[in-house]
N, C-alpha and C positions, 0 to 999 in steps of 0.2 A: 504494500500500500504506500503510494506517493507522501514525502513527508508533510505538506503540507494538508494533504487531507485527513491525513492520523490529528492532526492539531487541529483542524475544524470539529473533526467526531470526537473530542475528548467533550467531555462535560462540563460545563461552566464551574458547576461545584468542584471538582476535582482539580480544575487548574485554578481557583482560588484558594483555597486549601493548599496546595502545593509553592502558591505563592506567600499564604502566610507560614508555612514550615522554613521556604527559603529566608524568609524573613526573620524567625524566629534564630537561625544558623545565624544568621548577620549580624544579630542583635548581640548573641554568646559572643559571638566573637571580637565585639565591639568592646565588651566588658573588659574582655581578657586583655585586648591591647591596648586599650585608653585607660581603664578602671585606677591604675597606678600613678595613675597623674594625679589622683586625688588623696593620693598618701603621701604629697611632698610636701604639707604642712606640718604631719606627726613625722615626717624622717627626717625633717629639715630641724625642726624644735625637740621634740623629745627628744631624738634615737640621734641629733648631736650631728648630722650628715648635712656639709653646707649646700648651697642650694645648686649648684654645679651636679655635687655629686648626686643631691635628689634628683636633679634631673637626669641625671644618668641610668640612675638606678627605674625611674619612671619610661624610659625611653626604648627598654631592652627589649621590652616585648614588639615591640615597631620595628627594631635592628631582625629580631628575628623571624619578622612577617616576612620582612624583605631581603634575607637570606633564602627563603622557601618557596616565594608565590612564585616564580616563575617553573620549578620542579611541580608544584603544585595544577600547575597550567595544564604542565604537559601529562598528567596525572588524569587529568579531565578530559584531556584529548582521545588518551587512549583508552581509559579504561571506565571512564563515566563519569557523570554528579555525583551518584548517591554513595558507590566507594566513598571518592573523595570526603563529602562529607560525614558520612559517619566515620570514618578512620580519620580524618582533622579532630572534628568534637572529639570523639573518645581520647584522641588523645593532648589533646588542651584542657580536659578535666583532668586527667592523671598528671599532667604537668603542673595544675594549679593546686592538687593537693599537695605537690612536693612544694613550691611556694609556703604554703601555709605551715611547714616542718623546718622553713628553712631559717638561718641563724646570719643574723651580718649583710652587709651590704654586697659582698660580692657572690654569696652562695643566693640570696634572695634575687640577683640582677640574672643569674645564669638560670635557675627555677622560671623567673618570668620570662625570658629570650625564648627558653625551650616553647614556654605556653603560648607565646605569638608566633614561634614557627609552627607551631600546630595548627593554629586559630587560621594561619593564613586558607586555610582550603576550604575555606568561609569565602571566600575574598572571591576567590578562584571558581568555585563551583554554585555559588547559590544566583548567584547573576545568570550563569547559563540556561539556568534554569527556566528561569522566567523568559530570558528572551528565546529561549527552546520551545515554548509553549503559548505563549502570547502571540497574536500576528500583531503586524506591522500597524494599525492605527488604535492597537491598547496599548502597545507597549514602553510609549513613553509613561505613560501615568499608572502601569504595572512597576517599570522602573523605578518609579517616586517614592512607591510604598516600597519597595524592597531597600531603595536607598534609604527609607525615613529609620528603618534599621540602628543604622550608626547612631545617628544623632539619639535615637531612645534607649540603645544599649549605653552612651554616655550619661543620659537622665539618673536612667537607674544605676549608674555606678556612683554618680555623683550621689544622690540622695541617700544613699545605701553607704558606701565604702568610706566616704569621707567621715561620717557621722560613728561608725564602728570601727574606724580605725582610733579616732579619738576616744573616745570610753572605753574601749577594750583591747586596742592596739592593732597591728599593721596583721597578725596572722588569722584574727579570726576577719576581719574585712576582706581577707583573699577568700574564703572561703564562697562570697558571691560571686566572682567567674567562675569557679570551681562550678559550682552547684546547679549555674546558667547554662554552661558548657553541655553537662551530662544531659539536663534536660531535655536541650534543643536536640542532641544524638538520639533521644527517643522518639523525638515529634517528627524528626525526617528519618528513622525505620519504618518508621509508622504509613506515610504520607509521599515520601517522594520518589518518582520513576523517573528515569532517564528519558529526557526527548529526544525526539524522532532526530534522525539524520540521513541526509543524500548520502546514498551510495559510492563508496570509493569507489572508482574505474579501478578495474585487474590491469596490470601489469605495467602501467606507465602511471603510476601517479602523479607524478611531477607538471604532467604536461596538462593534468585536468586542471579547468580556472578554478575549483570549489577548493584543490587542494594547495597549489600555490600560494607561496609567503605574499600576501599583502602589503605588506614591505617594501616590497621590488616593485610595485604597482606607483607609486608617489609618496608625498611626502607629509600625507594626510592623517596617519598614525602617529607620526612621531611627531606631527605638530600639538597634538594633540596630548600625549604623554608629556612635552613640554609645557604647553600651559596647566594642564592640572599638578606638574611641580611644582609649578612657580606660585597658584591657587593654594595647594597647601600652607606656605607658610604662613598668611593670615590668619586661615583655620585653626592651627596649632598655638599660635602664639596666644588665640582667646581660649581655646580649649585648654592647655595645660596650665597657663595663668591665672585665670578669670576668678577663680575661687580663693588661689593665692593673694592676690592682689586685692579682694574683696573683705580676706581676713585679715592683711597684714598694712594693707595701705588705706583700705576704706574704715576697719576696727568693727568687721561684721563677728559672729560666731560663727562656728562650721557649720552646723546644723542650716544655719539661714542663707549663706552662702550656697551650700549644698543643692533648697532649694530650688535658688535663682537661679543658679544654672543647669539645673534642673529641668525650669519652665523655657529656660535659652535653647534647650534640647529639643521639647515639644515643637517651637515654632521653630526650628531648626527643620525636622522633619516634615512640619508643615509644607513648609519654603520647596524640600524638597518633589513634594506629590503638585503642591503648584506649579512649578517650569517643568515638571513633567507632561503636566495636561499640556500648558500653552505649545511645549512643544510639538504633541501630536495637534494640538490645533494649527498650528502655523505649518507643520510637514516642513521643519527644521529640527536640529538638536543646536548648529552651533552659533545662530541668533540667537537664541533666548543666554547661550553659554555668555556673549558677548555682555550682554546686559547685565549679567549678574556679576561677572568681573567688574563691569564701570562702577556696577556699586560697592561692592568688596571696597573699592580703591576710597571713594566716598566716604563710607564709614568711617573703614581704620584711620584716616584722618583726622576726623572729628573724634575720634574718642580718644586720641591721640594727645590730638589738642584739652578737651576737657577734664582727662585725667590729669593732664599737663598743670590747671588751672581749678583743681578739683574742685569742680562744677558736680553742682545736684545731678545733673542730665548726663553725668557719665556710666552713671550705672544705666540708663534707659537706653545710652549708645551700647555699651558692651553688651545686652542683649538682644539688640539689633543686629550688632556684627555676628554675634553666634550664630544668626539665622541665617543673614547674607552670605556669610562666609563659607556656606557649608554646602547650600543650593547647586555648584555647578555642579557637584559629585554625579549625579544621575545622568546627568545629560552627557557628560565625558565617557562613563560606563558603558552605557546604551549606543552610542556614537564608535564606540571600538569594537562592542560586540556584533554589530550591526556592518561596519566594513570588514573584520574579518571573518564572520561567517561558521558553518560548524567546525571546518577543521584545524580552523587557526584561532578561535576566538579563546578558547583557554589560556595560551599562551600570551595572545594579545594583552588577556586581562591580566597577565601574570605582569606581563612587561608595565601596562599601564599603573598598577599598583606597588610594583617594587620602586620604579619612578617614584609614586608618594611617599613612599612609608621610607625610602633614602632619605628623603629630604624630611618627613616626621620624626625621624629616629635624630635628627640633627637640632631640630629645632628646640626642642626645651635646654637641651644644656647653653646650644647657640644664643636664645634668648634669654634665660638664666644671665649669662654672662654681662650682656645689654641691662637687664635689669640690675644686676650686682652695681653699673656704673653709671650710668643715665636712669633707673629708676623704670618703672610701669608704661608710665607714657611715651618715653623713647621705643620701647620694643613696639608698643601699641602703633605706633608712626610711624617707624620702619617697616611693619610689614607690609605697608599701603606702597611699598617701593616695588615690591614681588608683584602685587596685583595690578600694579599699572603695569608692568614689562611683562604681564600675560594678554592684557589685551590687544596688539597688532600682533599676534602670535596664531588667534584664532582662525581656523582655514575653513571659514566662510564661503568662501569663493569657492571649492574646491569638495565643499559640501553635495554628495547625491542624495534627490526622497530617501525616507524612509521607507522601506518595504522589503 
């Protein structure tokens, strides 16, 4: 049966369900490699580790996303989604109980590195999912909700981890990716199939177009893995600080901090499932991408500035920016799975998120250190430097329909 008619005859209920299992993987793994960003107040104050090396120690599970996603790619390539993901989750829970055993700042940084190289075949596989099964005028706004993912597995680590690292310390707070991890490995045994694929041509694959690198075609992948680098570091710099910054520069508590960014998550993932629709409205991905970098660059400015001049209205920018900041994610995703198609797009997504997660794995000690010198609102300003030098980067022009 032709692939695309196996995906007409699936059941609406069944590819929604499969989209919220994909969804639920994204969200585990969201925890596991962000959640530690929200223990660099108790390892930075309690446990005595200056903010450098919290950052470091917060950073390793992102070091070890992006040591793996592109093995993980090819993982998916050849052997499927649902492998991938239940062998990633199972073993990003086992990795995150040894976290929660672990003693010292370099035995806890190696425990979490291990749990983001696992976590990555989140990254890798539950996207394909969705655009394996969605046609081509759902699947930006299928894409929305899978990307809203991140930013809600950030919510709940934030509301969770930060608040239980404080009252009871940094090993029983690991214990929520740990617990997120295992879960999600049950909800996609449970729920998710492998989508359909065109048939590999016998004996020359090379020379079929479904199999060839994408790559070799222009320069449309890699412009694209370039700006969603260069889009990360605003992201990161609101995401791993925001809470620091809100308890140590603004004289918030964790708990209330925790919150707000918390609620920064929600509209975060909002943000996402919006330029999801617009996009299948407009039958573009990288117009809408356009617009959401101009405003990245916009924000971080202004909070830049008013944290600069601590202004009431900087806490209302810093949750602004979490939202803006986070929106291209979907449309960048969608946009590489979508050019390179079933037999390249594993890898594609490997290459497109070890891209990120290079440059995330950098960014908190990189802006720690900015912080150490110039303070909150320098790093908060500087990121607006990344997101202007992502937008003439976008290839617009070079953009085909979605379909």
């Amino acid at each position: 049966m032709p692939s695309t008619q196996l995906v007409a005859e699936v059941g609406t209920t069944r590819r929604w369900l499969m989209l919220a299992a994909s969804t639920a993987a994204q969200a585990a793994a969201a925890v596991a490699m962000h959640g530690p960003a929200f223990l660099i107040p108790v390892l930075h104050g309690r446990e005595g580790l200056t903010l450098p090396e919290a950052g470091m120690v917060a950073a390793a599970p992102m070091l070890g996303v992006m040591l793996t996603l592109v093995a993980w790619g090819a993982v998916v390539d050849r052997y499927g989604e649902r492998l991938a993901l239940l062998a990633g989750l199972s073993l990003t829970a086992a990795a995150g109980l040894v976290s929660t055993l672990a003693h010292g700042p370099l035995r806890l940084g190696a425990a979490l590195l291990l749990a983001g190289a696992a976590a990555a075949a989140a990254n890798a596989a539950s996207g394909r999912v969705v655009v394996g099964w969605f046609p081509a005028h759902r699947r930006g706004l299928a894409m929305g909700i899978r990307q809203m993912a991140q930013p809600l597995g950030v919510g709940l680590a934030a509301v969770t981890m930060a608040v239980l690292a404080q009252r009871h310390g940094v090993a029983v707070a690991l214990w929520v990716p740990t617990l997120a991890a295992a879960g999600a490995a049950g909800l996609v045994a449970l729920v998710v199939v492998d989508p359909p694929r065109p048939a590999r041509p016998i004996g020359a694959p090379s020379s079929d177009a479904t199999a060839r690198s994408p790559y070799r075609q222009d320069r449309y992948l890699a412009r694209i893995h370039g700006v969603s680098m260069l889009l990360v570091v605003p992201q990161f710099v609101v995401w791993t600080y925001a809470l620091a910054w809100l308890v140590s520069d603004r004289r918030w508590s964790a708990g209330a901090a925790g919150l707000v960014v918390a609620l920064t998550q929600l509209l975060g993932a909002a943000g996402r499932l919006g330029v999801g629709q617009v996009s299948d409205m407009v039958r573009s991905r990288m117009r809408p991408l356009r617009w959401v970098a101009v405003a990245a660059v916009a924000t971080m400015v202004l909070l830049g500035l008013a944290a600069r001049l601590k202004l009431p209205v900087a806490v209302a920018l810093m949750v602004l920016a979490s939202a803006v900041t986070v929106a291209d994610n979907g449309l960048a995703f969608t946009a590489v799975a979508e050019r390179a198609r079933a037999f390249w797009s594993g890898r594609a997504l490997g290459v497109q998120n070890t891209g990120q997660f290079l440059v995330a794995a950098a960014v908190p000690p990189g802006a720690g250190l900015v912080v150490a010198v110039g303070g909150y609102a320098a790093a908060f300003a500087a990121a607006a430097v990344f997101a202007a030098a992502a937008v003439p980067l976008i290839p617009v022009s070079q953009e085909e329909p979605p379909g």
